[in-house]
C-alpha positions in Angstrom: -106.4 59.6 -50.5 -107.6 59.1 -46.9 -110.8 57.7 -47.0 -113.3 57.4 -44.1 -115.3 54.0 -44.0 -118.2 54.0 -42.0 -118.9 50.4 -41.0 -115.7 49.2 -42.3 -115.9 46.9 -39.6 -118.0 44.5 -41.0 -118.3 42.2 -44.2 -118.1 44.2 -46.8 -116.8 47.3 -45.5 -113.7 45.4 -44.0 -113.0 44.0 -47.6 -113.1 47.9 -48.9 -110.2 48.5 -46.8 -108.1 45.4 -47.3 -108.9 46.4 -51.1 -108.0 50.5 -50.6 -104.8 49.9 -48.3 -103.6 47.0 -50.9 -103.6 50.3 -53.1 -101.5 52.6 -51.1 -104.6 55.0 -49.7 -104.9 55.6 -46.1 -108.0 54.3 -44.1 -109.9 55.1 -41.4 -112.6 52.9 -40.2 -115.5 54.3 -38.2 -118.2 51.7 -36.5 -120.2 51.3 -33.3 -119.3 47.5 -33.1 -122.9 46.7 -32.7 -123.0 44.1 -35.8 -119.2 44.2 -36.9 -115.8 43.0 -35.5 -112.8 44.4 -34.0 -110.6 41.8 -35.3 -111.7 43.2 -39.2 -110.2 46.5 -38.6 -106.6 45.9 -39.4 -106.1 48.4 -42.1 -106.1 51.9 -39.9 -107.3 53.3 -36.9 -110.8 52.6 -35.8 -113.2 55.2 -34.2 -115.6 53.7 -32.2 -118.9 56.3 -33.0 -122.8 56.1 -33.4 -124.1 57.8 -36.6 -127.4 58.2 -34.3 -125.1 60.5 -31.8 -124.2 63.0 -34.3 -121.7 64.4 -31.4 -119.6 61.5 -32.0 -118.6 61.8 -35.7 -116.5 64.7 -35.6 -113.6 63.1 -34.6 -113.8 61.0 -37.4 -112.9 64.2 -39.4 -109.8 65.0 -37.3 -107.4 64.6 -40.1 -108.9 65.9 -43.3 -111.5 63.0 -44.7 -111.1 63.1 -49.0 -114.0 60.9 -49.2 -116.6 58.8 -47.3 -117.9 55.1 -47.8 -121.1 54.1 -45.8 -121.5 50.7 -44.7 -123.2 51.3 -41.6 -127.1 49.8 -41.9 -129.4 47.7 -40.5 -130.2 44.8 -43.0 -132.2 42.0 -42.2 -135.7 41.9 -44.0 -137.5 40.4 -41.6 -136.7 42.0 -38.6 -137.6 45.4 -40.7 -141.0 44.4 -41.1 -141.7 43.8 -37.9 -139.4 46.7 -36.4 -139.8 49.5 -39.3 -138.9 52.6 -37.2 -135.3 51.0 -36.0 -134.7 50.6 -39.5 -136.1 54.4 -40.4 -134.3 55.6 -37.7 -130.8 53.8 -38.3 -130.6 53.5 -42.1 -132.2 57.0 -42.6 -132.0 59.0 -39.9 -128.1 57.7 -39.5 -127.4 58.7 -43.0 -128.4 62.0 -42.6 -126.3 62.3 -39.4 -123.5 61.1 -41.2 -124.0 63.7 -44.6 -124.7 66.5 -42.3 -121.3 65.7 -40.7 -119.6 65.4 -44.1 -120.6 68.9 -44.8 -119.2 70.6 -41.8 -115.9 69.2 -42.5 -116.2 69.6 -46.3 -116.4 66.7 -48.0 -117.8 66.3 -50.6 -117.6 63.0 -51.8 -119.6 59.8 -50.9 -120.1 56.2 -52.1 -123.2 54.6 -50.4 -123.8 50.7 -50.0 -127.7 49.9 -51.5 -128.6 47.2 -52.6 -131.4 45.5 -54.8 -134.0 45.0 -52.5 -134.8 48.5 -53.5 -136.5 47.0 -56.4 -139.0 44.7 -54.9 -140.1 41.8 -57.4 -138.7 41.9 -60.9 -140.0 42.4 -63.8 -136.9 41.6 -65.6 -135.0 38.2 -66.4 -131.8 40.4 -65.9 -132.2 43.6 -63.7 -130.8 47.1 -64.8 -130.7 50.2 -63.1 -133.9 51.7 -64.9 -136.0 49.0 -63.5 -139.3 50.3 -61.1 -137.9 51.1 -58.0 -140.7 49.5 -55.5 -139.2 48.1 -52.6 -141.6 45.8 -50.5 -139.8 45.8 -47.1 -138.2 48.8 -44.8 -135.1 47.7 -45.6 -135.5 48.4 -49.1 -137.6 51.4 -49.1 -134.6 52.6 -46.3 -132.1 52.4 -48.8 -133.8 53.7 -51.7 -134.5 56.8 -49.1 -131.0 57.3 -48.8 -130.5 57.3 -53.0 -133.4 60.2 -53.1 -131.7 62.4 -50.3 -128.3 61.7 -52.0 -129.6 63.0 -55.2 -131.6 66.1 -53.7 -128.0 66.8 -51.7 -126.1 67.1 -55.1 -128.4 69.4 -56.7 -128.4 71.8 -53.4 -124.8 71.0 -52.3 -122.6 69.8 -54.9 -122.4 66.5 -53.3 -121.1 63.8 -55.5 -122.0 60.5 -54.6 -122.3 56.6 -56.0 -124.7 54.4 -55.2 -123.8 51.0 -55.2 -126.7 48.5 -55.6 -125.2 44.8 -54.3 -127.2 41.6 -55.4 -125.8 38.6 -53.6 -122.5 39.1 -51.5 -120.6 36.5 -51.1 -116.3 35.0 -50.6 -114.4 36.3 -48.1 -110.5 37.6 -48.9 -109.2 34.4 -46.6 -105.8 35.2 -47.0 -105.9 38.6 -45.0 -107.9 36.5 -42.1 -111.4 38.6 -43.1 -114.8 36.9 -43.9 -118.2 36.8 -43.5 -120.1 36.8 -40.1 -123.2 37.8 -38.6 -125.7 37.2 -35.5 -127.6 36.1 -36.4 -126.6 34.7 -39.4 -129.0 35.1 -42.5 -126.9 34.4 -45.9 -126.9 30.9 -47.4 -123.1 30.5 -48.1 -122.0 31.0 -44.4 -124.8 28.7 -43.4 -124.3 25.9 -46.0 -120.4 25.9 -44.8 -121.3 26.3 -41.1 -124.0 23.5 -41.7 -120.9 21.6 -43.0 -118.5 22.4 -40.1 -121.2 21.2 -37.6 -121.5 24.6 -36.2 -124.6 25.7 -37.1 -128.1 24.2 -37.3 -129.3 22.3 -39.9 -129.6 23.4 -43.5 -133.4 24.7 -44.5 -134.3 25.3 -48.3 -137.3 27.4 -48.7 -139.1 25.9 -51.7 -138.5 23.3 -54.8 -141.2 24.3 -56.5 -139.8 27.2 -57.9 -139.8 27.8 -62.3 -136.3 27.0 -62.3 -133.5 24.5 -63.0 -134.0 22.7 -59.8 -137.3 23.9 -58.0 -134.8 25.8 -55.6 -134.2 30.2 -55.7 -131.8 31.5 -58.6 -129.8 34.2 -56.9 -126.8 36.4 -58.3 -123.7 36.1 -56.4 -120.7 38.7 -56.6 -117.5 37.5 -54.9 -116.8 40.5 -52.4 -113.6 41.7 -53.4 -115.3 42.3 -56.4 -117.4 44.6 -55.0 -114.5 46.1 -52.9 -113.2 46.9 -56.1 -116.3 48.9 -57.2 -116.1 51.1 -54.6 -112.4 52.2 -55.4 -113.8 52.4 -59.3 -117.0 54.7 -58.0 -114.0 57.2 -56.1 -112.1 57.3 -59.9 -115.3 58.1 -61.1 -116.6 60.8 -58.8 -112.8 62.8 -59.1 -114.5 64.1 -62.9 -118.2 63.5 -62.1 -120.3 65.4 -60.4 -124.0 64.4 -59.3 -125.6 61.8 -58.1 -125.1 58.5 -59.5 -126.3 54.5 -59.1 -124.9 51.4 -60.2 -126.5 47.7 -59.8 -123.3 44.9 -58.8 -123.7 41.6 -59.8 -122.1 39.1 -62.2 -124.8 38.7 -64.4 -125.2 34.7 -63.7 -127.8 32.8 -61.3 -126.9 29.5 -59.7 -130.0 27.9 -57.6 -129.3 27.1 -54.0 -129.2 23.2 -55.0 -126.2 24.4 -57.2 -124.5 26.3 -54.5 -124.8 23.4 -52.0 -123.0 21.2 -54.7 -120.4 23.7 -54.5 -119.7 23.5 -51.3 -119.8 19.8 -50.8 -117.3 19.8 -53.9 -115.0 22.1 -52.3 -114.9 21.2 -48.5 -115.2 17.3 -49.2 -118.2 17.4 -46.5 -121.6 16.4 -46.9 -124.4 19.3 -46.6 -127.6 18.3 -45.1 -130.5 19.8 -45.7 -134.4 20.0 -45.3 -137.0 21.2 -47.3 -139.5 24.3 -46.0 -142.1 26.0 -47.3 -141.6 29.0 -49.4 -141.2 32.5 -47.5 -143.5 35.2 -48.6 -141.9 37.8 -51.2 -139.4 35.5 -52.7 -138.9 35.8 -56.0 -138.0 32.9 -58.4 -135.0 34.4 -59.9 -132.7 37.3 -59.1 -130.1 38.1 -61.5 -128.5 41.5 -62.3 -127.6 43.7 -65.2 -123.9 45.2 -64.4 -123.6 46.4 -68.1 -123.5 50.0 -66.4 -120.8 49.2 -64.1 -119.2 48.0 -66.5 -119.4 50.6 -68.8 -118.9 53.9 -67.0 -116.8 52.1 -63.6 -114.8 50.2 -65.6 -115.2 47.8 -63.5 -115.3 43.8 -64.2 -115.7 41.1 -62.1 -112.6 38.6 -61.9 -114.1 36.2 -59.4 -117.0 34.7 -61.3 -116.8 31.0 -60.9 -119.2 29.3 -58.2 -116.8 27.6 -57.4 -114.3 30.1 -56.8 -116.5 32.3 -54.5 -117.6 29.5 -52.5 -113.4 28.0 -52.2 -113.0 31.4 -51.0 -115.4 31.4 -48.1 -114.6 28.1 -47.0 -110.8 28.8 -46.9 -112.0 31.5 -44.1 -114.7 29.5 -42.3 -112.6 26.3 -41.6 -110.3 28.7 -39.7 -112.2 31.5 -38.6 -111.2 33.8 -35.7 -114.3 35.7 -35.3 
């Protein structure tokens, strides 16, 4: 198939086409550059567009487009809070751009990056995809905007779409030179091994005072060719499935930031320094998700599991990254 990837090039969307080419379909990546990287496109021809200059996206279509997978967001929770119409405007507002554009060319076939800040705090040890849906940033309520307009589009359009609802990100796929990098950069992994390289600042820890093994955060983390492969799964699915339909990505295991940092001293042979800081606001204990429906229905199963493994992954690109 040729598939369309709309910020294919950043993190994960550049891992979704390593992960699609690898399986003979044809790619074509479209992204304004604003937050991803020229050197990640590698896998097809980029077009350099704005989903909020709907004039742009048309050329994206060019060559007949069998499906669509939508990177493109703004996704830091703090800078929604205190900027809530950029993130209205670009997560929202783009999406429609972009699904308005789908159906003047025709397709009809979508598989939409969310993620599990659309649930707010859990009331779960393990978090399916029936649990309240009460975001308690922009960013979240952005996404879980985009899920309702998806699901209004397939009952008035026959547009069949996945939702794919990340937990914790993390790895990179080293050995086709793509990784993980933002500006600013937000995600523990990249800063514990940046921490380590000596080219970032030093190591925070928000809380130890947490219910948990350690006193530090229990998050989920999915390698990120693991969630490349979803997205190939969601397009198997959606060739006999129509409507709307959401999935929650995770492997079902927490490890505490204490645990992670362990990880990466193991692996890179450096020590991490770090500092202890007050607990943010809205951060819950523990994060863990339920991918029994993934499993299930997609298929799919995480191979990358071990903490180790993610984390060997990540520092294999850091230690020689090129962007």
């Amino acid at each position: 198939m040729h598939i369309l990837i709309c910020g294919g090039a950043g993190y994960v969307g550049s891992h979704a086409a390593y992960v699609l080419a690898e399986r003979g379909h044809e790619v074509t990546v479209l992204d304004d550059l604003s937050t991803g990287h020229r050197q990640a496109v590698r896998w097809g021809p980029l077009v350099e567009a704005d989903l909020l200059r709907p004039e742009t996206l048309d050329i994206a279509f060019a060559r007949p487009v069998d499906a669509v997978m939508h990177f493109c967001a703004r996704s830091l929770v703090g800078e929604s809070v205190a900027a809530p119409y950029d993130y209205y405007t670009h997560n929202v507002s783009g999406s429609l751009n972009l699904l308005k554009a789908m159906r003047r060319h025709q397709v009809q076939r979508l598989v939409f990056s969310s993620t599990a800040a659309i649930f707010g705090r859990p009331c779960a040890d393990a978090i399916d995809e029936d649990h309240p849906k009460a975001p308690i940033n922009p960013y979240g309520a952005s996404k879980w905007m985009v899920e309702r307009i998806l699901a209004d589009a397939a009952q008035a359009y026959g547009l069949r779409s996945v939702s794919l609802r990340y937990f914790n990100a993390a790895g990179a796929a080293a050995e086709a030179g793509i990784g993980e990098s933002h500006t600013p950069e937000t995600h523990l992994l990249p800063n514990i091994l940046r921490s380590a390289l000596g080219q970032g600042p030093q190591l925070r820890i928000f809380g130890n005072d947490y219910p948990t093994v350690d006193g530090t955060c229990v998050r989920d983390y999915v390698h990120v060719l693991d969630l490349a492969q979803a997205h190939l799964q969601a397009l198997d699915y959606m060739q006999t499935r129509t409507g709307a339909h959401c999935f929650n990505l995770g492997n079902g295991t927490g490890f505490s930031v204490l645990q992670v940092i362990d990880s990466a001293r193991s692996v890179s042979g450096l020590p991490v320094a770090f500092e202890y800081a007050p607990r943010r606001p809205g951060d819950p204990a523990v994060l863990v998700a339920s991918s029994l429906r993934a499993r299930e229905h997609l298929g799919w199963n995480p191979r990358r599991q071990r903490l180790d493994e993610i984390v060997s992954s990540a520092w294999d690109w850091h230690r020689n990254a090129s962007y």
